[in-house]
N, C-alpha and C positions, 0 to 999 in steps of 0.2 A: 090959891084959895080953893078948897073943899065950895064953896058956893058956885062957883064955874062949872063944875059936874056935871053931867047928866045922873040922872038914875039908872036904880041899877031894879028890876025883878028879882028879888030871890028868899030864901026862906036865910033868915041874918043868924037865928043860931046855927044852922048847917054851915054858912059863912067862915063864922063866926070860930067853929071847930078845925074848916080848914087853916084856918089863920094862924089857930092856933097850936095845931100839930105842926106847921112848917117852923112858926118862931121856936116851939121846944127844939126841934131839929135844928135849929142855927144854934142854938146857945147852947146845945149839947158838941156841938162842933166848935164853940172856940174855949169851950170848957178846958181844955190843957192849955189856953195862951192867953191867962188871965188880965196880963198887962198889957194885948194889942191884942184883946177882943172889940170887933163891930158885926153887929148885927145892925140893917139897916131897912127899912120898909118907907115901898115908896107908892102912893098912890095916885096914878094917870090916867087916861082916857087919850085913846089911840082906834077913833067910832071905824071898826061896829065895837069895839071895845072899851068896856071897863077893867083897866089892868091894877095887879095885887103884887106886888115884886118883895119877896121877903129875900135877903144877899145877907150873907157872912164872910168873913174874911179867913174861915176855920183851914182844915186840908184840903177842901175836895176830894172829890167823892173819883175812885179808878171807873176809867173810861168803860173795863169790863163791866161794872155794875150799872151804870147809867140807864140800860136797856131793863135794868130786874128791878128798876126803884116802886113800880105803882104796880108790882106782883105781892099778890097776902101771902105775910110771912117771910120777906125777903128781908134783911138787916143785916145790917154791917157793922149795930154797935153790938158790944157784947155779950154774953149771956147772960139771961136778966136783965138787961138795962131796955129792953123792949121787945113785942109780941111781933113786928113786922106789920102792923097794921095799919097805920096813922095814913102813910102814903096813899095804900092803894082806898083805904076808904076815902081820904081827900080826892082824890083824881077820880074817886067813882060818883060824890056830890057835884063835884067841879061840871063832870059829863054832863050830870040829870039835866042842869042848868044849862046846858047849851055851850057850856064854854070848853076852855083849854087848860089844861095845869103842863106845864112846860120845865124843865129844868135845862141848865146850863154849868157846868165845872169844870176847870182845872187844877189838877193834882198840885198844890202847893199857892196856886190862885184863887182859892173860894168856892162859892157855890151861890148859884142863884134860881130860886122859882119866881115862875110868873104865871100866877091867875091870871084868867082870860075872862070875863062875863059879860055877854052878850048886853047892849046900851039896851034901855027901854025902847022898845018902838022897833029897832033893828033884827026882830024876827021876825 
């Protein structure tokens, strides 16, 4: 139940953008496996946190990139299909707000982020 929550401090369309730059980035990642696409978004609270988990079930992203995802202008899709930007400005609202933007992949297992945001009261 979304009612069991805590609150969260934060400006919801800056949110709101990260959210949504991570779901383009999932569903651009199971876009060649139309028949066993899952994007999945999960919303919990783990105090001092409010967590944001956006997972796809796409390639995963190589281990060598992992470290360049939240640098401007780093991409892996291809040209034209994005500026490099989405990440590193998500993980740079994520900051403002006191929290974490976090990713986890494996090459042929998925890929998952997870917002971090700081519970009201817990700064």
């Amino acid at each position: 139940e979304f009612d069991d929550l805590e609150p969260v401090e934060c400006n919801g369309g800056q949110i709101g953008q990260v959210v949504m730059n991570l779901l383009t980035n999932a569903f651009d990642a199971v876009a060649a496996q139309p028949d066993d696409a899952r994007v999945t978004v999960r919303l919990k609270q783990q105090p001092p946190w409010a967590i944001i988990e956006v997972e796809d079930n796409g390639p995963g992203i190589d281990p060598e990139n992992l470290d360049k995802l939240f640098l401007p202008f780093f991409t892996t899709k291809e040209i034209g299909s994005g500026m490099g930007l989405g990440l590193s400005i998500s993980h740079s609202i994520v900051e403002a707000h006191g929290g974490r933007l976090e990713v986890e992949s494996r090459i042929g297992g998925g890929t998952r982020f997870v917002v971090k945001l700081p519970l009201k009261g817990s700064g």
